[in-house]
gemmi code that builds the backbone of each chain (N, CA, C; Angstrom):
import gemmi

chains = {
    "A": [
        ("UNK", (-26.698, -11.036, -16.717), (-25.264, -11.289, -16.888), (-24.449, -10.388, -15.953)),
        ("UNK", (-23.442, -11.102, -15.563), (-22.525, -10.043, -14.376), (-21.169, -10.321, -14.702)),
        ("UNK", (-20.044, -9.506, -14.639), (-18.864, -9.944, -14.703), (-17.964, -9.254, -13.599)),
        ("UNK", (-16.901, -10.119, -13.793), (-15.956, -9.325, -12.338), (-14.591, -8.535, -13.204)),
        ("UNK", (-14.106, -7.573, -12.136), (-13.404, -7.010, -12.988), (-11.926, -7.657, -12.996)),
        ("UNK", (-11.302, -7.479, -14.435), (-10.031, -8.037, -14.737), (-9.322, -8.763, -13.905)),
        ("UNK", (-8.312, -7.609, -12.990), (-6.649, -7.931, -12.460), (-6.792, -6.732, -11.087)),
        ("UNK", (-6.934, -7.400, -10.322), (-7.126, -5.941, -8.817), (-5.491, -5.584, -9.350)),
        ("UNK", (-5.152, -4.460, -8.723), (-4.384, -3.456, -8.723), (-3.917, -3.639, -7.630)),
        ("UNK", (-2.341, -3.485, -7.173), (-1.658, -3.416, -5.769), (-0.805, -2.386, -5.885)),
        ("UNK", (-1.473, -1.495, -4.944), (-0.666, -0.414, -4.209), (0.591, -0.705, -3.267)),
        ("UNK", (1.754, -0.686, -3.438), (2.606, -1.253, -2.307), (3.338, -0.337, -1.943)),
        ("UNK", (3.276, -0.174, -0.213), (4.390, 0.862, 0.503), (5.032, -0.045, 1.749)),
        ("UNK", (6.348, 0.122, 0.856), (7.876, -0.324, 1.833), (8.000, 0.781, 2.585)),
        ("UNK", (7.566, 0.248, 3.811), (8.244, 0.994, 5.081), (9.247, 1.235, 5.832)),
        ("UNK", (10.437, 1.635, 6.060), (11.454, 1.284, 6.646), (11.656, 2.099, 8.031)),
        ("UNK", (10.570, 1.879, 8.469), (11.171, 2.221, 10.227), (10.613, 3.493, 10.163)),
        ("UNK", (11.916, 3.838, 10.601), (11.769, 5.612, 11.136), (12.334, 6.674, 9.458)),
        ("UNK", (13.007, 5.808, 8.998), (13.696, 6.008, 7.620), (12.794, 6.845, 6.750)),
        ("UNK", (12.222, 6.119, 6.796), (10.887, 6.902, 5.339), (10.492, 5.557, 4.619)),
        ("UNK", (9.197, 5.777, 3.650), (8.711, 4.863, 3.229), (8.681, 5.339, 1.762)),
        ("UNK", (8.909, 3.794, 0.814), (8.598, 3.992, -0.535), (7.321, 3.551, -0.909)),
        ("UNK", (6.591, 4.033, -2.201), (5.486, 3.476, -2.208), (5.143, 4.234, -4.249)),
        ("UNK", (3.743, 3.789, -4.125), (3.220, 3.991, -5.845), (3.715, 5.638, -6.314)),
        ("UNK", (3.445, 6.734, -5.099), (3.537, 7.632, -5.844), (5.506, 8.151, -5.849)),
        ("UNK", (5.825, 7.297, -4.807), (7.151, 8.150, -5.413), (8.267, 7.340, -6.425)),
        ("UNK", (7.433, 5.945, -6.859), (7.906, 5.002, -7.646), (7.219, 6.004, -8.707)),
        ("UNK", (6.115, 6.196, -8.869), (5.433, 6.959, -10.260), (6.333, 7.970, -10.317)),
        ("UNK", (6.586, 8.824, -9.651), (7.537, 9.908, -9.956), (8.808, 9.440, -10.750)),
        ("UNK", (9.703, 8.861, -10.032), (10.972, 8.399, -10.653), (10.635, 7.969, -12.014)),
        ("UNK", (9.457, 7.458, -12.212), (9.302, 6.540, -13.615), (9.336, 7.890, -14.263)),
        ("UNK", (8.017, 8.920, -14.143), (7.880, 9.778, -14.728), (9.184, 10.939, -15.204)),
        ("UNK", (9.944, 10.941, -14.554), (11.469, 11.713, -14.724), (12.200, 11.311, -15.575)),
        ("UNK", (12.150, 9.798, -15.474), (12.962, 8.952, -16.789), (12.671, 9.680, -17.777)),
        ("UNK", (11.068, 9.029, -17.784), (10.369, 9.289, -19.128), (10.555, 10.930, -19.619)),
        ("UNK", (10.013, 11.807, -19.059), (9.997, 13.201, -19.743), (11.346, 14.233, -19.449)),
        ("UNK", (12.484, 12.993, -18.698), (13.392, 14.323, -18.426), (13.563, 15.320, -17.671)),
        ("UNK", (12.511, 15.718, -16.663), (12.031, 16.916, -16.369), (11.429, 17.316, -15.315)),
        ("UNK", (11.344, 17.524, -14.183), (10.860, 17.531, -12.902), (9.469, 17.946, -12.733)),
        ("UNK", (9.305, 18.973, -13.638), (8.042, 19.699, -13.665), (7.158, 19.088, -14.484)),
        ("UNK", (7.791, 18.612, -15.620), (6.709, 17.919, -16.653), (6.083, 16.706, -15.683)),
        ("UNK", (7.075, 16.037, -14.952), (6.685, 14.784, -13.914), (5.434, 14.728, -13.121)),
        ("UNK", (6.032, 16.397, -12.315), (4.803, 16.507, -11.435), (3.232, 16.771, -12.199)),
        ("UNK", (3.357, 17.447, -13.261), (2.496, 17.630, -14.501), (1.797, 16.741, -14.656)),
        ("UNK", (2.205, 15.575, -14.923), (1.461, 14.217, -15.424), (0.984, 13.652, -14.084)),
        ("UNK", (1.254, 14.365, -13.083), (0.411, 12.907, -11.980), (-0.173, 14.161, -11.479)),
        ("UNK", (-0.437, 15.178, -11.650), (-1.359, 16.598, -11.359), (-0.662, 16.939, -9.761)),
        ("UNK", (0.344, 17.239, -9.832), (1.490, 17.567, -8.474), (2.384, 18.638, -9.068)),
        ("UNK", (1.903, 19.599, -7.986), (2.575, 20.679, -8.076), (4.298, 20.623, -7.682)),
        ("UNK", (4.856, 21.206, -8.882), (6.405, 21.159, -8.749), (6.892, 21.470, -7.418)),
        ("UNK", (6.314, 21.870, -6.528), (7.030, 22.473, -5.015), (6.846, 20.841, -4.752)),
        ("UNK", (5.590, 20.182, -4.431), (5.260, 18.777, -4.216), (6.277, 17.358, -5.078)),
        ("UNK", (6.513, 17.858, -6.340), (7.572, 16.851, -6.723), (8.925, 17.231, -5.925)),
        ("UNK", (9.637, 18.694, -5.870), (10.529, 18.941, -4.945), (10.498, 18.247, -3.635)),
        ("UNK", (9.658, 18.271, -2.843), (9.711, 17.502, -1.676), (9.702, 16.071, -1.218)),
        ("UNK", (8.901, 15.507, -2.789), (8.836, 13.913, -2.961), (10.596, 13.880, -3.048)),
        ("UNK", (11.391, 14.020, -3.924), (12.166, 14.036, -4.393), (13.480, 14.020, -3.211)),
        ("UNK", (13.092, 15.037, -2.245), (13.846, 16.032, -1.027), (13.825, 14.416, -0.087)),
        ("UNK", (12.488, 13.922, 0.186), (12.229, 12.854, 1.251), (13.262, 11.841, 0.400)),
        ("UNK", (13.138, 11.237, -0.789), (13.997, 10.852, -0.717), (15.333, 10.438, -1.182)),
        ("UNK", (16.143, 11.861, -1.634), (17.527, 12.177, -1.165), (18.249, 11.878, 0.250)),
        ("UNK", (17.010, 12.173, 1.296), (17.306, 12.011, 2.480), (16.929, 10.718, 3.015)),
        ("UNK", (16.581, 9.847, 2.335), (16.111, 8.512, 3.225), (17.610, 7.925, 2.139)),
        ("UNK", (17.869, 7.865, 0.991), (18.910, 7.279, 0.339), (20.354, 7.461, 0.466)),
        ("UNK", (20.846, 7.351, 0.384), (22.646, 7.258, 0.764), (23.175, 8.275, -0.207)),
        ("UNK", (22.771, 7.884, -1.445), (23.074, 8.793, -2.715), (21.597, 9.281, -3.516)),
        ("UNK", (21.744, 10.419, -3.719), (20.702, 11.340, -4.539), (19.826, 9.900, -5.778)),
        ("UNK", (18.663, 10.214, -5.790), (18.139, 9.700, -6.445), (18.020, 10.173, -8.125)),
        ("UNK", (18.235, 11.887, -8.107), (17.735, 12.925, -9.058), (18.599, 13.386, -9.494)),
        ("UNK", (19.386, 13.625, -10.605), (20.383, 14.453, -10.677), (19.784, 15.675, -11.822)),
        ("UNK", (19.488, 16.635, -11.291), (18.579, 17.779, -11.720), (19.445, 19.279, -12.253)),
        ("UNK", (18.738, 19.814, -13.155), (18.846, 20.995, -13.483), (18.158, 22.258, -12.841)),
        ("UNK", (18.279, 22.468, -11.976), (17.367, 23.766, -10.846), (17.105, 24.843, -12.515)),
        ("UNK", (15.901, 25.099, -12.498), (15.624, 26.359, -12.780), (15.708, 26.535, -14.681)),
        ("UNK", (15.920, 27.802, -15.488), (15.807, 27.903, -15.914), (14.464, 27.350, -16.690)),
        ("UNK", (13.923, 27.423, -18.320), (12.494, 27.565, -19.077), (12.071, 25.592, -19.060)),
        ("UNK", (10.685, 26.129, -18.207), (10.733, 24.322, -18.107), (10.886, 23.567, -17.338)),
        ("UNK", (11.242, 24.728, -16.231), (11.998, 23.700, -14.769), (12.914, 23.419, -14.400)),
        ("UNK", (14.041, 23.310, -15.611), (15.623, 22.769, -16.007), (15.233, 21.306, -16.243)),
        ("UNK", (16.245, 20.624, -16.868), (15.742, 18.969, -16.975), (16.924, 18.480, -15.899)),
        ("UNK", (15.908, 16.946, -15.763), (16.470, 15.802, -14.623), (16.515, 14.716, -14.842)),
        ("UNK", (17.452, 14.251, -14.632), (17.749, 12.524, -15.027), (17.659, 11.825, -13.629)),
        ("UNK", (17.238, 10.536, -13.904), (17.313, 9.592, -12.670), (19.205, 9.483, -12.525)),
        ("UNK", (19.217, 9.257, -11.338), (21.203, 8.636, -11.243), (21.376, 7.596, -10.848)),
        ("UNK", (22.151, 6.610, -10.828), (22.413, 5.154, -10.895), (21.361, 4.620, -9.786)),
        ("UNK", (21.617, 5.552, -8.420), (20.717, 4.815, -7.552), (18.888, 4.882, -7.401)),
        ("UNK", (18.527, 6.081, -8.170), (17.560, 6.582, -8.749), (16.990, 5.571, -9.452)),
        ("UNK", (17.622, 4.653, -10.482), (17.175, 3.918, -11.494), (17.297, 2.485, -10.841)),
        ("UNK", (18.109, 2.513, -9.825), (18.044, 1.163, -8.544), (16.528, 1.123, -7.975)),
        ("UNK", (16.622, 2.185, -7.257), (15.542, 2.440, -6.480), (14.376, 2.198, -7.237)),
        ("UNK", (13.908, 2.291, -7.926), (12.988, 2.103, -9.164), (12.796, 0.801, -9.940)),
        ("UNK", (13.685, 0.126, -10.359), (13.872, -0.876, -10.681), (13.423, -2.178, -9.582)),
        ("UNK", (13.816, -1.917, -8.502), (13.712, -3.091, -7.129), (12.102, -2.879, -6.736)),
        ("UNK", (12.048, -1.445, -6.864), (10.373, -1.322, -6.411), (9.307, -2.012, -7.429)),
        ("UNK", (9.728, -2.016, -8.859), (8.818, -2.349, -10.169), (9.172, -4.332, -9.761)),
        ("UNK", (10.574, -4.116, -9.648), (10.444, -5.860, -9.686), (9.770, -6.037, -8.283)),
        ("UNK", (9.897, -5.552, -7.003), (9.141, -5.972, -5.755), (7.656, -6.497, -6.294)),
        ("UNK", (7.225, -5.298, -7.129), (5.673, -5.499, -7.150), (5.291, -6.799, -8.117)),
        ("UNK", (5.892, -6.931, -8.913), (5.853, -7.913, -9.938), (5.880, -9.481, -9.317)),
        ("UNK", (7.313, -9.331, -8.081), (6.773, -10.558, -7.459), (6.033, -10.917, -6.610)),
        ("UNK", (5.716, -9.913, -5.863), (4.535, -10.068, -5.168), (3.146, -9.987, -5.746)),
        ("UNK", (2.762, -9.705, -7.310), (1.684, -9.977, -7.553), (1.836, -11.470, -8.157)),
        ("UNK", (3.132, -11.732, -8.584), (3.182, -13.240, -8.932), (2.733, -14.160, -8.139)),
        ("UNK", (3.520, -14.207, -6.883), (3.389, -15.213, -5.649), (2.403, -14.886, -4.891)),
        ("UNK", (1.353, -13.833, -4.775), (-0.059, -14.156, -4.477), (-0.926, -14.092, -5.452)),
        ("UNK", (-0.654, -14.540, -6.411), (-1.610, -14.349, -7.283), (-3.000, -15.434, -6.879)),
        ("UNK", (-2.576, -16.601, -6.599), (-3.651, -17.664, -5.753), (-4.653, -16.816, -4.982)),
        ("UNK", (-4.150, -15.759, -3.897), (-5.007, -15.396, -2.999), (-5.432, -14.003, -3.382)),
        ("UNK", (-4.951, -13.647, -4.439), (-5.664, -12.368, -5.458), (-7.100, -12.954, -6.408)),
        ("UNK", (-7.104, -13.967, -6.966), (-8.047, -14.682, -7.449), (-9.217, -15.071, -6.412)),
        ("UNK", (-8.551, -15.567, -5.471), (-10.117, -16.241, -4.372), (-10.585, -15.098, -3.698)),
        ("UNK", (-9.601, -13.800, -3.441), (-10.517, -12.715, -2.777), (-11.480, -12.501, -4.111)),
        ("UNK", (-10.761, -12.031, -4.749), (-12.080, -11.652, -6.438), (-13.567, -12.700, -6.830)),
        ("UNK", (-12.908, -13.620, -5.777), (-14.233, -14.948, -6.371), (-15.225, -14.641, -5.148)),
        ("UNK", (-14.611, -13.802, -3.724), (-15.312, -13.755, -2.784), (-15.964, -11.936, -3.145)),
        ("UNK", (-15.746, -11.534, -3.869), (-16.429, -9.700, -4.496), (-17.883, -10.274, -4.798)),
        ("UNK", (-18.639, -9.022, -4.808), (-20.026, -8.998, -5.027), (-20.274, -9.320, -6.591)),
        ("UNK", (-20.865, -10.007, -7.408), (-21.163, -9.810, -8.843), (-21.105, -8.238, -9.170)),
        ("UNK", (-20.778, -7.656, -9.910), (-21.271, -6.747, -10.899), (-22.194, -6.876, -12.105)),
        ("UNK", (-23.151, -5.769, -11.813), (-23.856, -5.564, -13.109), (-22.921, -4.866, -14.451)),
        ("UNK", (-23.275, -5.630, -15.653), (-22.275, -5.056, -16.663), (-23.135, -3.666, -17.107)),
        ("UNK", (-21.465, -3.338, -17.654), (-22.148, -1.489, -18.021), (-22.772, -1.421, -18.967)),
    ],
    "B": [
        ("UNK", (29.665, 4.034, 14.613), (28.482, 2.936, 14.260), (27.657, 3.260, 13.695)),
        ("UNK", (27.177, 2.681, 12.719), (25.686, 2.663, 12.244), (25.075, 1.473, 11.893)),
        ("UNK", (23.420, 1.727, 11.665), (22.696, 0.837, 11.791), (21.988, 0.298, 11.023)),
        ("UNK", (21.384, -0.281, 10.163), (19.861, -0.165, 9.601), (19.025, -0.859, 10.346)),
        ("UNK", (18.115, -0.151, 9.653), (16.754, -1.111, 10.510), (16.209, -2.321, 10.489)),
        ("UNK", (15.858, -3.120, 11.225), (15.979, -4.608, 10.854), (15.073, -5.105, 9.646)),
        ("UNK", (13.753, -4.762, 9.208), (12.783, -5.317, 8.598), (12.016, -4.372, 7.991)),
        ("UNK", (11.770, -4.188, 6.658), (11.162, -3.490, 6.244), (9.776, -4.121, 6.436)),
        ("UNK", (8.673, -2.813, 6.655), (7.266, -3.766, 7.027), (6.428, -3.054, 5.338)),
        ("UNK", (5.584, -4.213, 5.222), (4.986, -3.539, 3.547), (3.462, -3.334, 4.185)),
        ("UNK", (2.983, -2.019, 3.344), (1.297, -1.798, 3.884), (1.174, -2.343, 2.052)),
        ("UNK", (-0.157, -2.914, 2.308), (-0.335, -3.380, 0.949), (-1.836, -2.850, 0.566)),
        ("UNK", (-1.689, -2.588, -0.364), (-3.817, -2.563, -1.133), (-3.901, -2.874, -2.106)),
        ("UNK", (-5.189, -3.742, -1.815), (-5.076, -4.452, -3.598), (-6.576, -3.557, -3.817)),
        ("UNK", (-6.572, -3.337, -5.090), (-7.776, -2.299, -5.632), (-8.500, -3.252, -6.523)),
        ("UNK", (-9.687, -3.361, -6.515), (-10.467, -4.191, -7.392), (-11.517, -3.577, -8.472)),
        ("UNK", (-10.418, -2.462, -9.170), (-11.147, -1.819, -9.985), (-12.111, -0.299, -9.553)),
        ("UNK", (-13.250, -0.463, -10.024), (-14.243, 0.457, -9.145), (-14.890, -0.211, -7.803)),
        ("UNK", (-15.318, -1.346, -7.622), (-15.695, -2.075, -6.589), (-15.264, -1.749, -5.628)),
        ("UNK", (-13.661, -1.673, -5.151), (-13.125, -0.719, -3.841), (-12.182, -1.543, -3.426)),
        ("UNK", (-11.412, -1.097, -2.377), (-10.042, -2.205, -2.349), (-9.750, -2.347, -0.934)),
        ("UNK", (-9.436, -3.154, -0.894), (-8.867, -3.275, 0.492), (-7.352, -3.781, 1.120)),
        ("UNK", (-7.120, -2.870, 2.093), (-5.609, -2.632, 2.787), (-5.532, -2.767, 4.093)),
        ("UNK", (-4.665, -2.560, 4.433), (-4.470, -2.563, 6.310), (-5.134, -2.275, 7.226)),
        ("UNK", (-5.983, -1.444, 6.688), (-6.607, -0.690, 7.564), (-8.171, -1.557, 7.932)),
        ("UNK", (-8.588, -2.093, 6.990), (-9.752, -2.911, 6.712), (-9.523, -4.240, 7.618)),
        ("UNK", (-7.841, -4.632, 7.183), (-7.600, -5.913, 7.498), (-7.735, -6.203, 8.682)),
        ("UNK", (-7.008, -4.821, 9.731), (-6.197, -4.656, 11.017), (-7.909, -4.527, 11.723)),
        ("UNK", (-8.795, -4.089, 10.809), (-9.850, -3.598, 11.602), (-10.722, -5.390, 11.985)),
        ("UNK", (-10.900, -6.396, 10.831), (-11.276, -7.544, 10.884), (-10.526, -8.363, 11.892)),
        ("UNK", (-8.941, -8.199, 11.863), (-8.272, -8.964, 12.842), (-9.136, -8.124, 14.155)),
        ("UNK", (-8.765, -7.030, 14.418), (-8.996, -7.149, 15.923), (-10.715, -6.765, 15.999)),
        ("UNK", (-11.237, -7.143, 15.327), (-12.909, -8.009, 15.270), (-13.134, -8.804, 16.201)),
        ("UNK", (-12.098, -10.063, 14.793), (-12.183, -11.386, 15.475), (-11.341, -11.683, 16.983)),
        ("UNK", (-10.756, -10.796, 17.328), (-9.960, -10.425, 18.323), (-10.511, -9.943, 19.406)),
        ("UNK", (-11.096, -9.082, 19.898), (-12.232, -8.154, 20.410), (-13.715, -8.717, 20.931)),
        ("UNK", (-14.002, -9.301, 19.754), (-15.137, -9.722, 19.719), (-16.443, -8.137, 20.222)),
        ("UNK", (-15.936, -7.408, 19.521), (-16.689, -6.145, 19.661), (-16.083, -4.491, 17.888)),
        ("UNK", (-17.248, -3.975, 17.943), (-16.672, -3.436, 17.068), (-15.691, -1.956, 17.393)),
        ("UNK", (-16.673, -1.741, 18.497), (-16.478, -0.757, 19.666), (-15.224, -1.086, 20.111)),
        ("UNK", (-14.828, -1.718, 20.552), (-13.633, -1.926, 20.857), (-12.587, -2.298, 20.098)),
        ("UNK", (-12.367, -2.853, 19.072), (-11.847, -2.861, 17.715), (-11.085, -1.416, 17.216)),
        ("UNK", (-12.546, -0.657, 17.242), (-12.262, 0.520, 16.809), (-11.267, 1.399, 17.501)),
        ("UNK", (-11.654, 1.493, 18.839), (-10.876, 1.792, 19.753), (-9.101, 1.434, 20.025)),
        ("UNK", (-9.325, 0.638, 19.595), (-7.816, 0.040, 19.548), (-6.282, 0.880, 18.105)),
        ("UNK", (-7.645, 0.607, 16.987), (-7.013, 1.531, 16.262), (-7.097, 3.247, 16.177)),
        ("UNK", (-7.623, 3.871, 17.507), (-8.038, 4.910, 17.620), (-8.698, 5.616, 16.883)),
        ("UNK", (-9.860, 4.364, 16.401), (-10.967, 4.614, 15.318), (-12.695, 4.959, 15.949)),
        ("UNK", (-13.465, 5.841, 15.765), (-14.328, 6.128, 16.175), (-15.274, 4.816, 15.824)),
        ("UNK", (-16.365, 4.780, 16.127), (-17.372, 3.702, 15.961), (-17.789, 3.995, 15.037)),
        ("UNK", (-18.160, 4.861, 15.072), (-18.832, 5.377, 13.710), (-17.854, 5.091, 12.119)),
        ("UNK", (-16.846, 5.408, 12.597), (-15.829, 5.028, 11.022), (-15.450, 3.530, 11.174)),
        ("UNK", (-15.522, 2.812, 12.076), (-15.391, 0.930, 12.255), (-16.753, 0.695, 11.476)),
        ("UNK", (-17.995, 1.073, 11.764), (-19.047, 0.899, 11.104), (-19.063, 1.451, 9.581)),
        ("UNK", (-18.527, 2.464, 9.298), (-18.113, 2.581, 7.516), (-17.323, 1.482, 6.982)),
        ("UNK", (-16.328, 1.808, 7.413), (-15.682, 0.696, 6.744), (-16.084, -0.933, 6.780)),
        ("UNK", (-17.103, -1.059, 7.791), (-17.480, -2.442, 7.557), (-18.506, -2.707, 6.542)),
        ("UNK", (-19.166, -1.869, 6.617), (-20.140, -1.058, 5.616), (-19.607, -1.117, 3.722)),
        ("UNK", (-18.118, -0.497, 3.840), (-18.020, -0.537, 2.692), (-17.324, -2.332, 1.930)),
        ("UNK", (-17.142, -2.798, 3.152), (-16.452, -4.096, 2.831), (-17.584, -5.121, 3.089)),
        ("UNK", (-18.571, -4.612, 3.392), (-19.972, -5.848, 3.263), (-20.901, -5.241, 1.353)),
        ("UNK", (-20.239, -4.188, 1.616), (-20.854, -3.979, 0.148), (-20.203, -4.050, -1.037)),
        ("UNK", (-18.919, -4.465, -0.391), (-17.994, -4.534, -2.094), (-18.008, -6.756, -1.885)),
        ("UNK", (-18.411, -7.243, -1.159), (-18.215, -8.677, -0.838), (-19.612, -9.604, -1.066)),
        ("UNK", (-19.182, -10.486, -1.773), (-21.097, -10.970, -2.069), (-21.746, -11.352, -0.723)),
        ("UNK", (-20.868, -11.487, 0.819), (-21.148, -12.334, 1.767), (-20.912, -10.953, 2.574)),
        ("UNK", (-21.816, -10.760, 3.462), (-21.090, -9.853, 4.811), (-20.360, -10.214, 5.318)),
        ("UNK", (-19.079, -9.380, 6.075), (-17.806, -9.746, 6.694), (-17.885, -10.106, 8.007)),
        ("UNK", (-18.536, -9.297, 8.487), (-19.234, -9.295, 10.287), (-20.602, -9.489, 10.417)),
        ("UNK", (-20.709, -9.742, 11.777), (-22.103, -10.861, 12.165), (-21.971, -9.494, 13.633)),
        ("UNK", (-22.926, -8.941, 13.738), (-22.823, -7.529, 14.851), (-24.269, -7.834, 15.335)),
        ("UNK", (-24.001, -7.414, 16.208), (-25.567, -7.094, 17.536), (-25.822, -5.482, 17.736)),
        ("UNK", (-25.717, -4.712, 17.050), (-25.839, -3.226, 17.233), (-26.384, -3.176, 18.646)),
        ("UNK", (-25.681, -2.062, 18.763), (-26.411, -1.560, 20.252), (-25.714, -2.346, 21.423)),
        ("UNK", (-26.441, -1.972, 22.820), (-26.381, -2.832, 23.898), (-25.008, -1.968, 24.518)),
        ("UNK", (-24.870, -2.555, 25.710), (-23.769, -2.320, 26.655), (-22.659, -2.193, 26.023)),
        ("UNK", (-21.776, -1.532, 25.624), (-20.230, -1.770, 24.920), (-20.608, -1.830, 23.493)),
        ("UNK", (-21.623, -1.087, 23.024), (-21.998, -1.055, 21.811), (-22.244, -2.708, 20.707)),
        ("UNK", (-22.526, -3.681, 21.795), (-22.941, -5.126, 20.806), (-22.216, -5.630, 20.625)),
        ("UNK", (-21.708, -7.420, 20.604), (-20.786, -7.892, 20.428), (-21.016, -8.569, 18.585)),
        ("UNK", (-19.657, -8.702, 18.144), (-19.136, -8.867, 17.126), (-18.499, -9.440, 16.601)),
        ("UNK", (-18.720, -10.632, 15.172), (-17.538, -11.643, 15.317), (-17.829, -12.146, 13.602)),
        ("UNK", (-16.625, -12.072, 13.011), (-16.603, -12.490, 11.910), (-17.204, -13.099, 11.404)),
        ("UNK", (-17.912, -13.360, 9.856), (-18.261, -14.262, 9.424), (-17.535, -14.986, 8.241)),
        ("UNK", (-18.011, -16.257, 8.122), (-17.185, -17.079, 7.166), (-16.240, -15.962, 6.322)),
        ("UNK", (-17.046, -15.802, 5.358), (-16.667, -14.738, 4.689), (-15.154, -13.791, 4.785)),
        ("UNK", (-15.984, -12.969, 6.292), (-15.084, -12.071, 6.838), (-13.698, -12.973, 6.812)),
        ("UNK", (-13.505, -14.090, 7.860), (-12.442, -14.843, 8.143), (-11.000, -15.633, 7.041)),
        ("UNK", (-12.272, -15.481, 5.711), (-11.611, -16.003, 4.305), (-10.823, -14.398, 3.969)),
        ("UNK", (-11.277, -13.275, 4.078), (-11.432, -12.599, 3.476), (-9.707, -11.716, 4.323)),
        ("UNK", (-10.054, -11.979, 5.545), (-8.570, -11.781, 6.556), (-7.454, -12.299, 6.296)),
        ("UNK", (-8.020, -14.048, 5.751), (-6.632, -15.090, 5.900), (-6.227, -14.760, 4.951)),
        ("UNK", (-6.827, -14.512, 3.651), (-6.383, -14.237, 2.333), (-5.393, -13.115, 1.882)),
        ("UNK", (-5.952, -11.469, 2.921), (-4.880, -10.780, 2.834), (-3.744, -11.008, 3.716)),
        ("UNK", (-3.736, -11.480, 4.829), (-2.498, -12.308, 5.419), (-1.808, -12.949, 4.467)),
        ("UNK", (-1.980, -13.836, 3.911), (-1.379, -14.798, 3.718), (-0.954, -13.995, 2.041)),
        ("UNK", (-1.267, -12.806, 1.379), (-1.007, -12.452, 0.257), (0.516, -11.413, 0.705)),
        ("UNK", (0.249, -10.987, 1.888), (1.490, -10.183, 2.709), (2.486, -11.220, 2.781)),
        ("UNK", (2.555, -12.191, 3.211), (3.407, -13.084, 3.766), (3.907, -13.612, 2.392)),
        ("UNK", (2.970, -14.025, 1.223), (3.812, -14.570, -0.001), (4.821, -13.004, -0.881)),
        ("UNK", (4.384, -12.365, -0.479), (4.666, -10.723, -1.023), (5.914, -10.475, -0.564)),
        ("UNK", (6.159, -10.970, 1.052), (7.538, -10.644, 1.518), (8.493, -11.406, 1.203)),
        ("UNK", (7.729, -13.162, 1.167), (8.766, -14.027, 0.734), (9.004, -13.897, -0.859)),
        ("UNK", (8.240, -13.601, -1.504), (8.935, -13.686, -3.055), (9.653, -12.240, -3.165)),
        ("UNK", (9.592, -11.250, -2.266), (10.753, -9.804, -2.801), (11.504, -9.900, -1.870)),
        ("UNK", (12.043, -10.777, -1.073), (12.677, -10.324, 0.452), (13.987, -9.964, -0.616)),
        ("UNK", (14.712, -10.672, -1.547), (15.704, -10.212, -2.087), (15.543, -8.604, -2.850)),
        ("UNK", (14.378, -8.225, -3.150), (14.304, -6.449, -3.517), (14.270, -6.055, -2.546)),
        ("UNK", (13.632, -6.440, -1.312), (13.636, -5.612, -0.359), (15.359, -5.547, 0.292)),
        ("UNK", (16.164, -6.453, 0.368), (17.275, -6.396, 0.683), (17.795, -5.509, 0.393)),
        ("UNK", (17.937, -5.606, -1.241), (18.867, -4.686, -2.175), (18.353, -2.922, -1.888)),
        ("UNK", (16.518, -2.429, -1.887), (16.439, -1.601, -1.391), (17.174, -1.046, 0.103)),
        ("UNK", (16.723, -2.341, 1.212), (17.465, -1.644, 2.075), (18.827, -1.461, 2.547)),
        ("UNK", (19.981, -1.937, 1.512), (21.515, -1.797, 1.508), (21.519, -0.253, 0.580)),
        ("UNK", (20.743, 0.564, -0.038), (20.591, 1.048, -0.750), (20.368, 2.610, 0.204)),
        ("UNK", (20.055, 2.316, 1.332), (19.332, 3.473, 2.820), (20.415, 3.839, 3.643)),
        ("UNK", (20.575, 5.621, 3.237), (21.460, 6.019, 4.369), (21.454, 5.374, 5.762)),
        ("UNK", (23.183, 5.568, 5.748), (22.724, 5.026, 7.267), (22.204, 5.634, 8.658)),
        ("UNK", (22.212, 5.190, 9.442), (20.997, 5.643, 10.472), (22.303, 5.829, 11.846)),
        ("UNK", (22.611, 7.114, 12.433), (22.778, 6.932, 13.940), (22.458, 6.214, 14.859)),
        ("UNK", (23.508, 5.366, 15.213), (22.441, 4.448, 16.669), (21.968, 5.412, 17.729)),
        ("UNK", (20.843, 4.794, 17.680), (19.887, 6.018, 19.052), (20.704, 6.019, 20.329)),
    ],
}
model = gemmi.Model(1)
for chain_id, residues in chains.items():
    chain = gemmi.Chain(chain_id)
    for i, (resn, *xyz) in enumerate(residues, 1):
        res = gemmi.Residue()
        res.name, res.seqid = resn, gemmi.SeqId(i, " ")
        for name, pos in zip(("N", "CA", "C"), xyz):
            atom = gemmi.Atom()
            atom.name, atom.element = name, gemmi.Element(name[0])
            atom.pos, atom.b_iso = gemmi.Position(*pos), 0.0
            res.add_atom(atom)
        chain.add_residue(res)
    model.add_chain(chain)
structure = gemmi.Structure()
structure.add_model(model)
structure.setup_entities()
């Protein structure tokens, strides 16, 4: 007996030129900020050191028009951080990007999976 | 004046679990395969050693029930090289999953890129 696995997974990075590029981990970040509030707890959960969420964060303030982060520097904890209107844009367009693009290839997500090697089950 | 950039370009990977996934880099390497008609030179193009054109074909004949490439190892120019069925399904498919990807988000991608400081004209 062999089975194939579920639903492949799509990694997607929007490139914009010379601009900077968006992609899974700095969409995971923003999600993660929603969720815990907190810059440090963020980087915490995806095992990224807070200097490393600072700079995710830094790239892109500077690729966006308006701040993505609206943050508490410092104090016990990190200080806490909220996404800001365009923060929760930015995030939102990237979650729906991926959604339709796994919709509208979903045809040619299936026939690559029919063209994968069998697996032996575990 | 300012500018944006005309087209956002998307790198895509679809992950198939543990089996292994494949992205641009795999793809770009099959196009200019079938392009080339060498692996050696393929490689070269993406300023890829032979030795890592041969991994990665390696890892995409072993995650695929069909080998991707049909190779002559060796010889003058390191052997000529040229897709197989397989391989060619396996190209059109991520093509053509890019191309439905852009047309079903071109409206996220819009809204992302009205969303991008603007840019100095060079």
């Amino acid at each position: 007996m062999t089975q194939k696995i579920e639903q492949p997974a799509l990694r997607i990075r929007i490139v914009f030129g010379e601009i900077g590029m968006i992609g899974p981990g700095k969409a995971e970040l923003l999600e993660l900020i929603a969720h815990c509030g907190s810059i440090a707890a963020a980087g915490r959960e995806m095992n990224m050191s807070y200097k490393r969420a600072w700079e995710l964060i830094g790239t892109m303030n500077a690729m966006f028009r308006d701040p993505v982060v609206d943050s508490t520097r410092g104090g016990p904890g990190g200080g806490g951080a909220v996404l800001t209107e365009a923060g929760r844009q930015v995030l939102t367009l990237c979650r729906s990007f991926e959604a339709q693009s796994a919709q509208a290839g979903a045809a040619q997500l299936d026939s690559l999976q029919a063209l994968l090697r069998d697996q032996p089950k575990p």
